[in-house]
C-alpha positions in Angstrom: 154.5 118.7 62.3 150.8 117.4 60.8 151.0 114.9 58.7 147.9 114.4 56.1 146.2 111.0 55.6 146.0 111.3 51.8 149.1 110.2 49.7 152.0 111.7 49.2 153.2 110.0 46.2 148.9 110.5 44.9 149.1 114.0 45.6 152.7 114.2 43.9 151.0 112.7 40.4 147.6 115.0 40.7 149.5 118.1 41.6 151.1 119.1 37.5 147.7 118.6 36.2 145.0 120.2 39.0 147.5 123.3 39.8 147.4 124.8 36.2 143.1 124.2 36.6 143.3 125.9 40.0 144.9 129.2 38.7 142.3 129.0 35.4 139.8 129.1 38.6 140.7 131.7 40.4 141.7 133.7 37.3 138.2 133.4 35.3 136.3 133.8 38.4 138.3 137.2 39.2 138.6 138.4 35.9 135.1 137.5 34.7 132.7 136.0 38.2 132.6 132.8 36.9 134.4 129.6 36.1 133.7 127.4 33.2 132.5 124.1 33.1 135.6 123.3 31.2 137.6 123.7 33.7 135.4 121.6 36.2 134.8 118.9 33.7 138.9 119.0 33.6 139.2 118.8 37.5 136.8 115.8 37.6 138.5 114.2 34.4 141.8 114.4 36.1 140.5 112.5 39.1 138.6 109.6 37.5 141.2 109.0 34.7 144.3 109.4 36.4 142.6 107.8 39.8 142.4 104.9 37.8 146.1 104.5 37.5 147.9 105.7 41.0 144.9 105.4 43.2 146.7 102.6 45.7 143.6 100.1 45.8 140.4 99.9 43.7 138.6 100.7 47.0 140.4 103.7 47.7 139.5 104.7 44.1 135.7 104.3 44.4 135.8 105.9 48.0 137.1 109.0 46.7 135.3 109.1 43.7 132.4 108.8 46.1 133.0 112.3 47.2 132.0 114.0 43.7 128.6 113.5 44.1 128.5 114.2 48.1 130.6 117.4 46.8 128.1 118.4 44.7 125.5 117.9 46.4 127.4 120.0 49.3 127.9 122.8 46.7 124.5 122.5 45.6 122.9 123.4 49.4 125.5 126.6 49.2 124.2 127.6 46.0 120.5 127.6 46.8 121.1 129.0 49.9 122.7 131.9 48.0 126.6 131.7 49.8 128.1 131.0 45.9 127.6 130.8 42.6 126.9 127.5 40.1 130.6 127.3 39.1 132.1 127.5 42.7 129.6 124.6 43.6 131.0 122.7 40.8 134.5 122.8 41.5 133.6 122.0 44.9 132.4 118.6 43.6 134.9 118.4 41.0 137.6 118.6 43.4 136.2 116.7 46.2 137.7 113.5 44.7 141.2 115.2 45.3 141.1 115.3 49.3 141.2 112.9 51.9 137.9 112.3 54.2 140.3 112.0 57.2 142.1 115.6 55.9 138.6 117.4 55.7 139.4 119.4 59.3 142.7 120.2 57.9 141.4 121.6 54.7 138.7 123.8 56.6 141.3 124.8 58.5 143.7 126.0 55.1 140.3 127.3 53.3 139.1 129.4 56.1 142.3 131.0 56.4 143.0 130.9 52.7 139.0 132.4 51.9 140.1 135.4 54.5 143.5 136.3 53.4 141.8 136.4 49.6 139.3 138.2 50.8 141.4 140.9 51.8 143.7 140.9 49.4 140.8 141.3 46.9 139.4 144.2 48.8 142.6 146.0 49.4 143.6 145.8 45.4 140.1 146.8 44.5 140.3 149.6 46.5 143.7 150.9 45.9 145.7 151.5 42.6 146.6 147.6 42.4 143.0 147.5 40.4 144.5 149.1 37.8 147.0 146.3 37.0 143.7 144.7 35.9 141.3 147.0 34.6 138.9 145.0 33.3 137.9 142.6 35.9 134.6 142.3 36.5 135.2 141.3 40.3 136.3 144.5 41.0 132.3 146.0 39.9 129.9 143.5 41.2 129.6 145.0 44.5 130.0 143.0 47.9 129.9 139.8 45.9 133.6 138.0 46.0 134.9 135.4 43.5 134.9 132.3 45.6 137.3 130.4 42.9 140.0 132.6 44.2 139.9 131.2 47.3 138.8 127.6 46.0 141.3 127.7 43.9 143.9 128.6 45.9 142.8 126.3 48.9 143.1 123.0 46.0 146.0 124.3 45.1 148.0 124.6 48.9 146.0 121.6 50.3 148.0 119.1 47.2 151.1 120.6 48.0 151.1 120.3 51.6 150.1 116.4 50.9 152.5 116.2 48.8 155.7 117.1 50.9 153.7 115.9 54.4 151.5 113.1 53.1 151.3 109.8 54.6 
């Protein structure tokens, strides 16, 4: 059984509030190829006002707030380089707060197999009659591009609930 290093009883607090922002992700970035700054500013707000409160130690509170900037800046490199888009960069930063440094293998573990199982469910819908379910998402016309807050989303989303029942 893997156990996670971040906080069960954290993760048990965050996970109402950052689910509901998770699905807005993956649903605006599907629907449209994009996800709003509100919903980023709301990811980050979540961390640094409720962080505040059920964080365990003022240390561990600055230590993950640390990670927003370091996550941007991370996002930032994979936008210029052309891998995503703004928005994706900035819910990478936005939820970087959220994770545990000593779970980051654990999460590139859940989001590479999380990005390829969205990636193919994305591709198989858009290429069958599934697509028609939604007939105005813009995902399904932009071409090889793919709407990485699907997959972001998603990855936030399993990663909190996997703390939550396995967290230290």
């Amino acid at each position: 059984m893997v156990v996670f290093a971040g906080s069960a009883e954290v993760a048990r607090w965050f996970l109402p509030l950052v689910l509901p922002l998770c699905f807005a992700a993956a649903y605006t970035d599907l629907s449209s190829m994009r996800i709003p700054n509100w919903i980023n500013d709301c990811l980050g707000a979540v961390y640094v006002i409720l962080g505040l409160f059920i964080m365990p130690t003022w240390a561990d509170y600055g230590w993950q707030l640390l990670h927003l900037p370091i996550g941007v800046a991370i996002g930032f490199l994979f936008f210029s380089a052309g891998v995503m888009g703004a928005g994706d960069a900035k819910f990478i930063g936005a939820a970087a707060p959220l994770v545990a440094l000593a779970d980051l293998p654990a999460l590139v573990m859940i989001y590479s197999a999380n990005l390829l199982a969205a990636f193919i469910t994305h591709r198989l819908a858009k290429l069958t009659p599934l697509s028609r379910l939604a007939p105005g998402w813009q995902s399904w016309s932009v071409g090889k591009k793919f709407p990485m807050g699907f997959s972001l989303g998603g990855t936030l989303a399993i990663y909190l609930i996997l703390v939550t029942f396995f967290g230290s």
